[in-house]
Structures are given as structure tokens and as C-alpha cells.
MDTraj code that builds the backbone (N, CA, C; nanometers):
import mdtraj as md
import numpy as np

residues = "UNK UNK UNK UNK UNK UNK UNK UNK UNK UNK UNK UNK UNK UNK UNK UNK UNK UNK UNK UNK UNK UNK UNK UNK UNK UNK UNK UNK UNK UNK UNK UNK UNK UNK UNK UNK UNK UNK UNK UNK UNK UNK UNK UNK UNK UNK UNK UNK UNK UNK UNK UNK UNK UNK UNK UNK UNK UNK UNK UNK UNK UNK UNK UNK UNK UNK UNK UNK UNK UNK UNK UNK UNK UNK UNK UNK UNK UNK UNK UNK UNK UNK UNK UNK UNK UNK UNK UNK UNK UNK UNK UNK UNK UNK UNK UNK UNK UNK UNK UNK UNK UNK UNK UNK UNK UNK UNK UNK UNK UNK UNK UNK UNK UNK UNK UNK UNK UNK UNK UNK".split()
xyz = np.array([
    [2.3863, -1.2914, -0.4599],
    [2.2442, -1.2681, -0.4837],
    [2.2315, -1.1626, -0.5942],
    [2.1132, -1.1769, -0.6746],
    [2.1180, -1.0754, -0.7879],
    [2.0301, -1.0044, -0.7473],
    [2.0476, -0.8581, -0.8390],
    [1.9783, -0.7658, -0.8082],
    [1.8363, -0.7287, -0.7852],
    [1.8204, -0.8139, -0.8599],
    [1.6297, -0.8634, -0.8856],
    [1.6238, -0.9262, -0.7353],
    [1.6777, -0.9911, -0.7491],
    [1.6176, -1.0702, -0.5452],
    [1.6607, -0.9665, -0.4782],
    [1.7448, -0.8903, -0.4463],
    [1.7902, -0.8151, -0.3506],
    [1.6433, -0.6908, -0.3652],
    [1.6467, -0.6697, -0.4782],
    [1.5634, -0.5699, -0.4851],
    [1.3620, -0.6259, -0.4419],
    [1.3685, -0.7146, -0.4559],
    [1.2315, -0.8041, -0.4355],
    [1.2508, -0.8382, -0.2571],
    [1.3602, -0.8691, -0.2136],
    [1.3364, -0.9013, -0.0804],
    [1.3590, -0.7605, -0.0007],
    [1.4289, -0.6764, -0.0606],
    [1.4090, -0.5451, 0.0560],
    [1.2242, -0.4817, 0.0224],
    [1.1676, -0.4807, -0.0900],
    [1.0559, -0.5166, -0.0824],
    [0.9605, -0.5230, -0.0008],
    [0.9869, -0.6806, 0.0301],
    [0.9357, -0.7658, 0.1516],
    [0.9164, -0.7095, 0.2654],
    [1.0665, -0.6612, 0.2487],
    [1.1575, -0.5976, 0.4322],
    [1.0332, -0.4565, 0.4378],
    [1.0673, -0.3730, 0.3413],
    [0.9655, -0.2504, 0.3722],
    [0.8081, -0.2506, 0.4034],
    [0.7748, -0.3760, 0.3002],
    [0.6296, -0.4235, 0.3905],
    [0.5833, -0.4751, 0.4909],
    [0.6570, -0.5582, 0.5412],
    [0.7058, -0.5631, 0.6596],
    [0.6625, -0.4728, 0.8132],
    [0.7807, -0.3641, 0.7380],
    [0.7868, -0.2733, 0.8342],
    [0.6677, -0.1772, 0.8689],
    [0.6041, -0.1414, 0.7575],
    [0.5395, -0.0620, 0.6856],
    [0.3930, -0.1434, 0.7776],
    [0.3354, -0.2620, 0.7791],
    [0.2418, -0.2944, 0.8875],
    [0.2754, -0.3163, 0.9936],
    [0.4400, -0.3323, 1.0381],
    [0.4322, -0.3215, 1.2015],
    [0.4184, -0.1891, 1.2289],
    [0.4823, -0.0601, 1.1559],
    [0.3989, 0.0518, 1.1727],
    [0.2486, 0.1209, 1.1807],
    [0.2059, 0.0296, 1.1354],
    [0.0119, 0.0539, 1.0865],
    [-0.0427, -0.0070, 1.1938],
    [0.0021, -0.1349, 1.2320],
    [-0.0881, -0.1949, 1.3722],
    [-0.0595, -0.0664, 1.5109],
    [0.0758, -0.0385, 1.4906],
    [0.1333, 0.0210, 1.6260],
    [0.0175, 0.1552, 1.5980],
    [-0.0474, 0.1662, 1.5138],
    [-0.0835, 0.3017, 1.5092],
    [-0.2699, 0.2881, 1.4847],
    [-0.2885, 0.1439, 1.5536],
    [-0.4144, 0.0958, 1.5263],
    [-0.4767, 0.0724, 1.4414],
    [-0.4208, 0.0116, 1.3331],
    [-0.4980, -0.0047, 1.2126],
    [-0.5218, -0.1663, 1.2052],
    [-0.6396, -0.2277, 1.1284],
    [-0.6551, -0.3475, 1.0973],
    [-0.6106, -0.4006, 1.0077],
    [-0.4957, -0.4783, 0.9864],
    [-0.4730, -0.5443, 0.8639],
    [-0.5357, -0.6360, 0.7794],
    [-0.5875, -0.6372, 0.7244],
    [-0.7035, -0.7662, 0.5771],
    [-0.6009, -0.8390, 0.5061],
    [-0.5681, -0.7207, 0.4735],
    [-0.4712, -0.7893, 0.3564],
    [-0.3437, -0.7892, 0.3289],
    [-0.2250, -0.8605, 0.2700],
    [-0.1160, -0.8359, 0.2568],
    [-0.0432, -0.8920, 0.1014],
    [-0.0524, -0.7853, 0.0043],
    [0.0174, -0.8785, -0.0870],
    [-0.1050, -0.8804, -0.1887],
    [-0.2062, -0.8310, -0.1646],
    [-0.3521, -0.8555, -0.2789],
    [-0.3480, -0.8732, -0.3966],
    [-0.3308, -0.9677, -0.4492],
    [-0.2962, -0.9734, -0.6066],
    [-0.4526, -0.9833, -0.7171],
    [-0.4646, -0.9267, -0.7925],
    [-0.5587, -0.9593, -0.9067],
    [-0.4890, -0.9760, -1.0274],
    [-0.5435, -1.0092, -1.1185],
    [-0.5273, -1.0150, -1.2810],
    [-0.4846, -0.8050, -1.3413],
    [-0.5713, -0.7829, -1.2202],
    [-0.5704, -0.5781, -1.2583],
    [-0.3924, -0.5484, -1.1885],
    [-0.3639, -0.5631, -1.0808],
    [-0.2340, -0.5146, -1.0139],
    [-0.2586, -0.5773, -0.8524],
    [-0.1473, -0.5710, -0.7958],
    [-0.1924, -0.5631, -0.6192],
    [-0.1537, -0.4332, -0.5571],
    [-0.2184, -0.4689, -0.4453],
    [-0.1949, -0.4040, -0.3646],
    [-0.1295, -0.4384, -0.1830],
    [-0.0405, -0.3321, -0.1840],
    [0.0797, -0.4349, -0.0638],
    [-0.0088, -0.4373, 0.0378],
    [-0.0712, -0.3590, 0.1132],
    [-0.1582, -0.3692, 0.1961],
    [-0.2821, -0.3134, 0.1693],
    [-0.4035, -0.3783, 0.2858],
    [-0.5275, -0.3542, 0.2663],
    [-0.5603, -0.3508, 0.4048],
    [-0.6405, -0.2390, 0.4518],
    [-0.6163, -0.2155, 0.6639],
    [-0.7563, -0.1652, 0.6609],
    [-0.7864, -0.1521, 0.8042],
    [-0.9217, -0.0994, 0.8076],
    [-0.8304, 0.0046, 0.9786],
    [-0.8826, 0.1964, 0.9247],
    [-0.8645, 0.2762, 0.9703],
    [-0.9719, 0.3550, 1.0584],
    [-1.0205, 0.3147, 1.1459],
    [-1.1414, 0.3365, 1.2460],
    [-1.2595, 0.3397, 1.1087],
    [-1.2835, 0.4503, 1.0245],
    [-1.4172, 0.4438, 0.9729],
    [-1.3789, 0.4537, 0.8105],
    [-1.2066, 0.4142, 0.7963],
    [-1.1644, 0.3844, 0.6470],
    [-1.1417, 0.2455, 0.5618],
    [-1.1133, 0.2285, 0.4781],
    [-1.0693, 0.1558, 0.4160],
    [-0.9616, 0.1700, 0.3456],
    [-0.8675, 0.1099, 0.3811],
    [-0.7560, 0.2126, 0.3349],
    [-0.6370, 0.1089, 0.2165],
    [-0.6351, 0.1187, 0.1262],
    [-0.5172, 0.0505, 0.0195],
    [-0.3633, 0.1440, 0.0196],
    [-0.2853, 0.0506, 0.0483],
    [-0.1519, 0.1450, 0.0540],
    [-0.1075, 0.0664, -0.0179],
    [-0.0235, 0.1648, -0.1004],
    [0.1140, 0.0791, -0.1839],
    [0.2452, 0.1748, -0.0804],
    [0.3059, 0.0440, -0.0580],
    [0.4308, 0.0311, 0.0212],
    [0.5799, 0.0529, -0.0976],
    [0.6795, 0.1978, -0.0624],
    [0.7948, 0.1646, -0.1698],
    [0.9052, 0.2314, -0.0670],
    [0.9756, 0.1488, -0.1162],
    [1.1242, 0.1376, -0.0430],
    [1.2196, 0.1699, -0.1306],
    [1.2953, 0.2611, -0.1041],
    [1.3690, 0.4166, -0.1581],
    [1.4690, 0.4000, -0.1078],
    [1.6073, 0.4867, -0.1584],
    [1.6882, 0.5469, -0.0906],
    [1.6882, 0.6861, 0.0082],
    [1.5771, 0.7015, -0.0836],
    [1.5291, 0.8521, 0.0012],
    [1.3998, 0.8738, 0.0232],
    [1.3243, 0.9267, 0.1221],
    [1.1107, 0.9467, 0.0958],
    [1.1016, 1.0167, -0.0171],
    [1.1713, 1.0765, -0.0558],
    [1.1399, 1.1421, -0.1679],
    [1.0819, 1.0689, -0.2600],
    [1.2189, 1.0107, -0.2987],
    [1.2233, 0.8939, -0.4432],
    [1.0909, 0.8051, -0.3906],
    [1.0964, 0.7622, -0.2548],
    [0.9577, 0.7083, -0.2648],
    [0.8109, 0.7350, -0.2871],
    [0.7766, 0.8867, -0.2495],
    [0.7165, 0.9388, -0.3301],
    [0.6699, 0.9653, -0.4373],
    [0.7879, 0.9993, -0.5006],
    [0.7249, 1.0543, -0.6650],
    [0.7661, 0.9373, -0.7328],
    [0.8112, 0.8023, -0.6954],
    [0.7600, 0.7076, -0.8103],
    [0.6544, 0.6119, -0.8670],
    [0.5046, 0.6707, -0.7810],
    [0.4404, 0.6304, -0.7734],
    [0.3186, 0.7187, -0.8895],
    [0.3174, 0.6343, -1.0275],
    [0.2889, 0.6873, -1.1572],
    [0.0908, 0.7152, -1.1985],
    [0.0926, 0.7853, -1.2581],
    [-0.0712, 0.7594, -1.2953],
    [-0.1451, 0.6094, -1.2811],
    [-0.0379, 0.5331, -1.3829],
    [-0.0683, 0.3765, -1.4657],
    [-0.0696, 0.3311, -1.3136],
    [0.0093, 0.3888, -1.2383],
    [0.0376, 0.2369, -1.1436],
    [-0.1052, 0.2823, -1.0311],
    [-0.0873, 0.4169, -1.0031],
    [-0.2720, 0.4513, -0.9392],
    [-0.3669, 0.3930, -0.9987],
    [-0.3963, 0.3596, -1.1308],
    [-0.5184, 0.3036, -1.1693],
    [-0.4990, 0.2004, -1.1855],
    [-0.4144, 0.0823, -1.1455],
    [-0.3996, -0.0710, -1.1557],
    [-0.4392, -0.0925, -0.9691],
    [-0.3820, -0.0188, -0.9003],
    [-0.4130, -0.0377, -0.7644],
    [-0.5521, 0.0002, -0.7188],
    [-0.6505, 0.1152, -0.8203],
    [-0.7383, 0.1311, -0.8103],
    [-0.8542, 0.0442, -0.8526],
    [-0.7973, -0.0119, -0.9882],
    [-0.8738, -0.1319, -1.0153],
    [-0.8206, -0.2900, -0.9349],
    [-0.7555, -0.2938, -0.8348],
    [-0.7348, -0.4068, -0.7204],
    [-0.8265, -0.4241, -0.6714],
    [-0.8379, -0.2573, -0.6162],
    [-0.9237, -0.1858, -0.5062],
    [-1.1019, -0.2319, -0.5259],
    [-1.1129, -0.2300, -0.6625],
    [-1.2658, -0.2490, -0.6957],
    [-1.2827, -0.3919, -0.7214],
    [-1.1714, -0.4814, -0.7668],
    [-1.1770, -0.6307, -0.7245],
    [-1.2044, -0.6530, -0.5449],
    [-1.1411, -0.5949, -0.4609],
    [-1.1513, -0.6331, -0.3847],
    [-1.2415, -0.6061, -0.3018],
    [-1.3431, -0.4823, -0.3046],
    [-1.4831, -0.4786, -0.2503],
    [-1.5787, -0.5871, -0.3662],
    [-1.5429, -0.6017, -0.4834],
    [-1.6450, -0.6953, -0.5057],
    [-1.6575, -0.8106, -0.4872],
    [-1.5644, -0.8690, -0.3955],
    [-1.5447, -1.0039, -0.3460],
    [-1.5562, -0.9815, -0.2012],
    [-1.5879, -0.8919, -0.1455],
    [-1.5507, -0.8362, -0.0160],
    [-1.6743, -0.7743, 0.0031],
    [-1.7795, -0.7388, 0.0036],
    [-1.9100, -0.6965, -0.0155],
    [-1.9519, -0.5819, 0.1731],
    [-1.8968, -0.7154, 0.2551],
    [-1.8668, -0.6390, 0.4039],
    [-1.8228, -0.4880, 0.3814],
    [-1.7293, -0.4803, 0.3183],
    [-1.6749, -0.3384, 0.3463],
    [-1.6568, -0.2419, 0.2129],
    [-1.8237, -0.2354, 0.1852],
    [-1.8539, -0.1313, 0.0225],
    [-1.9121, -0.0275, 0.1295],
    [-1.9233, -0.0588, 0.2645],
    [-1.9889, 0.0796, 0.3345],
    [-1.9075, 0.1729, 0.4189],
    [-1.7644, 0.1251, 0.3997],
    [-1.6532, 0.2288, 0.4700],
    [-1.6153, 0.2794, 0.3388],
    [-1.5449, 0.4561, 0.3725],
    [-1.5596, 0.4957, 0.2282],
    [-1.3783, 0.4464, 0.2421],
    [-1.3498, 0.4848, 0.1091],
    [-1.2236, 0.4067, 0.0958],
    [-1.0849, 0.5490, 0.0659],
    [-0.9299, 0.4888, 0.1641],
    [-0.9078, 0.5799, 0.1200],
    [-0.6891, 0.5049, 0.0173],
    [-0.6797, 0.6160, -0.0740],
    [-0.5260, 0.5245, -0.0727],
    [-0.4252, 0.6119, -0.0029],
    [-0.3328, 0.5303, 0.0493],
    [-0.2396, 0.6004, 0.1388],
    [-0.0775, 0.5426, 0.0324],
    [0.0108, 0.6283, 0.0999],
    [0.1274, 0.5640, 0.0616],
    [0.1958, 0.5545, 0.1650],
    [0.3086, 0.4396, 0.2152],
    [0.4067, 0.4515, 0.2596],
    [0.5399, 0.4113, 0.2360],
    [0.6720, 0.5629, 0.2194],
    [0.7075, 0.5840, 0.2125],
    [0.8326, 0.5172, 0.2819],
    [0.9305, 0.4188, 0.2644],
    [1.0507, 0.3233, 0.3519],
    [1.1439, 0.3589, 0.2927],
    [1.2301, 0.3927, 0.3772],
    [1.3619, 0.4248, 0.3883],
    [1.4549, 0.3144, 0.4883],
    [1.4880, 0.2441, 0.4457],
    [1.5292, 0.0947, 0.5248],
    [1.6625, 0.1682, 0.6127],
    [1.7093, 0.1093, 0.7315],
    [1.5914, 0.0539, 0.8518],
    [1.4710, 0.0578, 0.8709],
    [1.4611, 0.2094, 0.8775],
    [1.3638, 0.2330, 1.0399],
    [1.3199, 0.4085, 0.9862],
    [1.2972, 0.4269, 0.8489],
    [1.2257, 0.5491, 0.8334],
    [1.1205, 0.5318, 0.7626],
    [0.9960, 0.6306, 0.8142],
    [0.8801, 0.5896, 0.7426],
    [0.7925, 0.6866, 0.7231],
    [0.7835, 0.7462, 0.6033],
    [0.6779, 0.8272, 0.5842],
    [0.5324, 0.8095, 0.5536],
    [0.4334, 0.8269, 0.6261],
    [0.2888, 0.7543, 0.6032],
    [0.2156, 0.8823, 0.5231],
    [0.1755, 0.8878, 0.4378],
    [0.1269, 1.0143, 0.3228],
    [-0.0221, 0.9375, 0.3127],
    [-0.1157, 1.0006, 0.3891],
    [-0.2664, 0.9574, 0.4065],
    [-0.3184, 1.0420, 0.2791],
    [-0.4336, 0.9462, 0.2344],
    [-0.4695, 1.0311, 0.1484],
    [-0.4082, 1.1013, -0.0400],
    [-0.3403, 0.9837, -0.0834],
    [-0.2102, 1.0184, -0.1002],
    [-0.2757, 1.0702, -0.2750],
    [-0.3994, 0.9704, -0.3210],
    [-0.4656, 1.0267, -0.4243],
    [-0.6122, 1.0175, -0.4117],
    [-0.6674, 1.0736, -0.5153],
    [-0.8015, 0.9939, -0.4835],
    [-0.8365, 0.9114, -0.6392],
    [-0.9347, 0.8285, -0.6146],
    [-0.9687, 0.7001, -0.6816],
    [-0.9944, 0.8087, -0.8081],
    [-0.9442, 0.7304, -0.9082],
    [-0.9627, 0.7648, -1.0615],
    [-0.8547, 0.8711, -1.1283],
    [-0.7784, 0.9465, -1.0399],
    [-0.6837, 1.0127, -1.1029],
    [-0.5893, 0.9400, -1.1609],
])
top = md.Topology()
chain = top.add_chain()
for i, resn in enumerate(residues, 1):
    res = top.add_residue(resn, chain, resSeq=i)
    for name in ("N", "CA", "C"):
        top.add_atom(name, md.element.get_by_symbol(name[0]), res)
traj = md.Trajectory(xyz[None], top)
């Protein structure tokens, strides 16, 4: 298998994981995988009175999963984000928030609420 698939299906694996963590912790899943013409976004959940867009990255370390998450790539997920209330009209009245989570394959997971806010 080449690196490109290996690297595309652990991916998968961390998103995956990343909403069996989010349900266990009561969240609603919408979406999975949201693609526009702007960027996607791996998940899309509804958090008692949020709206919440996470981009899901799978690391060797939380760290690395952390800080590779760039200006460019916040404002492609932010403009998902505004595709997807405008097709989505139901939920322009929960305020919205982006989260990250952080996979460390197996079974580690850092959930970073709040992680920017829209337009930075």
C-alpha cells in the first residue's frame, strides 16, 4: 500500500474515532466528510446549544496535531461552515463553534473546544 492510501485511510480511522468519541459525550452528528467547492469539513455535530465544525487530524503526537492546523486551512473550513448554514437555514440560530480533535491512533484523543474563532 502506498503512502498516500495509508495516510488517507488512517484519516478515515481518526474520524472515525473522533465521532465515536463525540456521540459518547452527547453530541449530534449532521455531518461527516462536508465537502464544498470552499474546503470540508470532517465533522459537523450539534452540542446542546452549539454548532460545532471540527476538523479531525491524526498525528504522531497531539501536539503535531495541533499546530498543523494553518490560517489558510481555518478560513477554507470557515468558508464550508458558511456554505453549510446557507443550505441548512434550521441551524443559523445556534451560535457556531470550531473545535479540533486531536488523534493519536489507537485510542488517544484530544478534544480542544473552541479551538479558533470564525475569521482568524
Amino acid at each position: 500500500m502506498d503512502q498516500k492510501k495509508k495516510t488517507h485511510d488512517r484519516g478515515l480511522m481518526a474520524e472515525g474515532v473522533a465521532e465515536l468519541f463525540l456521540r459518547a459525550k452527547g453530541f449530534q452528528i449532521l455531518e461527516r466528510r462536508y465537502k464544498t467547492s470552499h474546503g470540508e469539513i470532517d465533522l459537523i455535530a450539534l452540542d446542546e446549544q452549539y454548532l460545532v465544525f471540527i476538523e479531525v487530524k491524526a498525528r504522531a503526537s497531539i501536539e503535531d496535531a495541533l499546530y498543523c492546523i494553518t490560517p489558510k486551512m481555518r478560513g477554507r473550513i470557515g468558508d464550508a461552515a458558511m456554505h453549510f448554514l446557507a443550505c441548512n437555514a434550521k441551524y443559523e440560530q445556534y451560535p457556531m463553534r470550531f473545535d479540533v480533535m486531536a488523534v493519536r491512533l489507537p485510542f488517544t484523543i484530544h478534544h480542544m473546544e473552541n479551538a479558533w474563532n470564525f475569521g482568524e
